[in-house]
Structures are given as structure tokens and as C-alpha cells.
N, C-alpha and C positions, 0 to 999 in steps of 0.2 A: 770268427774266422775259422774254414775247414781247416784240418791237420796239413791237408794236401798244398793251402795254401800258403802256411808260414814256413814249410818246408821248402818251397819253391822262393819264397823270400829270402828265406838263410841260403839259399842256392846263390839266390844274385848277388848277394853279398860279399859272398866267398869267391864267384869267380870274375866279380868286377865289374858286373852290370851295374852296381850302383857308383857313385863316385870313389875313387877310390883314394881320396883324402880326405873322406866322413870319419871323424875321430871315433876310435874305439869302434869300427863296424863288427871286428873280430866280436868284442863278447854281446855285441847287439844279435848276429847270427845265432850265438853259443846262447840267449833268451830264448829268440824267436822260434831254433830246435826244439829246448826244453818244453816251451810251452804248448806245440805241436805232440812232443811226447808224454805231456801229463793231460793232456787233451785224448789220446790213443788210448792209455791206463785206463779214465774216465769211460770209456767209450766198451773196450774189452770188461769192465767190470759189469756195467748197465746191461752187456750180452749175456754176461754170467750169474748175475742173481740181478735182482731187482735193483733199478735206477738210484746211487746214492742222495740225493738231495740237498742232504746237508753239509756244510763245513767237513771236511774230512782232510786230513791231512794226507801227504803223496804216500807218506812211509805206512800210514795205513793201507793206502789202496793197493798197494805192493804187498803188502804181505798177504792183499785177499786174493790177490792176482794169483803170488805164489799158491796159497792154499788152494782155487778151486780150477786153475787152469795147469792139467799136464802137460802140457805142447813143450815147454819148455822157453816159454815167452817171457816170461816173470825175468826168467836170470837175465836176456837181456836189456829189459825195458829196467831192471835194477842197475846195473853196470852203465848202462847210457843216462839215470837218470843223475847217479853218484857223479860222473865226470862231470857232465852239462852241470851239475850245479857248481861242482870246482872251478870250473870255468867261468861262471857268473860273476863269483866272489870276486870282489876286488881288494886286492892287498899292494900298499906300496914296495915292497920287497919281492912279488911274485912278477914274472911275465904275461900277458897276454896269450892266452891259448894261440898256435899256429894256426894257418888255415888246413892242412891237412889232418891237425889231430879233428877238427871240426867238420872237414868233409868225411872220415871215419863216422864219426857219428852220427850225420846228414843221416849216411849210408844204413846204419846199424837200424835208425828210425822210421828210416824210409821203408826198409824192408818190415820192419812189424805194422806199417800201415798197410802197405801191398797184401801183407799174410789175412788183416782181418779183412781188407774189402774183398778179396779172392773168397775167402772162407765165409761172406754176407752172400758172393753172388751164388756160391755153391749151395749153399741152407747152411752148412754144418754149425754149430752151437759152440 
């Protein structure tokens, strides 16, 4: 599934297109971003050196992010991806992410996928 599309699913999620007594839809949305956004990572890294293939972990692909993209993309795709995972976590003693801290981040993700297809249809690298 594109980026475009499980962003569009945490969309409905969050604004009630889907039923809105689906238990736990909050950190269903708060996966489905994530997973949209280490899909984005994946995608901006393969632009930047050659296609990982292998197992790699997120906190690696972020720091080659950091390393070989200046834009200044890395900090936020680090920051959205540290929350969205906080989010994910499930702890008896914590709350459920809100829906507004979740449409922030919608947002945060949504814009570093706008930034890379804008900059595919451009050429820039």
C-alpha cells in the first residue's frame, strides 16, 4: 500500500469516517501513519544511495537520512517517527494518543510525502 494511502486511512479514522465505536481506532490511525512514514524514510533513502534490500532497522535509515539529506527532512521524519512510535506503545497506566496530537502528525507526514513527490516531479535528487 502507497504512503498516500494509509495516510488517507489514518485520515478517516481520525475524522470519523470509519465507525466511531472501533475500539482503539486512535492507535490503529497512530500504526497506519507510522507505517506511511517509515515507508516515506524507505523511499527518500532508495532516492539518495542505492535501494536498501535488506532488514534494516528504522533508527538506521534515519541516521543515513540524517547523513546524506541536507533539506532538513531527517529532523522531521525523526520527531514524527519517535512520537508515532510512543503512540503505538501500549501501557496500562498511559492514555491513548488524542486525535489532534495524531492529526499533527498526519500533517507533519503528510507534508514530507508532498515534499518528495513535488521534488520526483521536479527531477531534483
Amino acid at each position: 500500500m502507497k504512503s498516500e494511502e494509509l495516510l488517507q486511512r489514518a485520515n478517516d479514522m481520525l475524522d470519523g469516517s470509519h465507525p466511531p465505536a472501533l475500539p482503539r481506532r486512535m492507535r490503529i490511525a497512530a500504526f497506519l501513519i507510522r507505517q506511511a512514514l517509515e515507508a516515506e524514510v524507505s523511499a527518500r533513502c532508495a532516492r539518495l544511495i542505492v535501494s536498501i534490500d535488506h532488514p534494516v532497522r528504522m533508527r538506521s535509515r534515519l541516521l543515513v537520512l540524517r547523513a546524506l539529506d541536507q533539506s532538513g527532512i531527517a529532523a522531521k521524519a525523526e520527531y514524527a517517527w519517535n512520537a508515532l512510535s510512543r503512540a503505538c506503545h501500549h501501557h496500562a497506566y498511559e492514555l491513548a494518543p488524542t486525535a489532534s496530537e495524531l492529526q499533527h502528525l498526519l500533517r507533519v507526514v503528510t507534508q514530507l510525502v508532498d515534499t518528495r513527490t513535488s521534488e520526483q516531479a521536479s527531477g531534483i535528487k
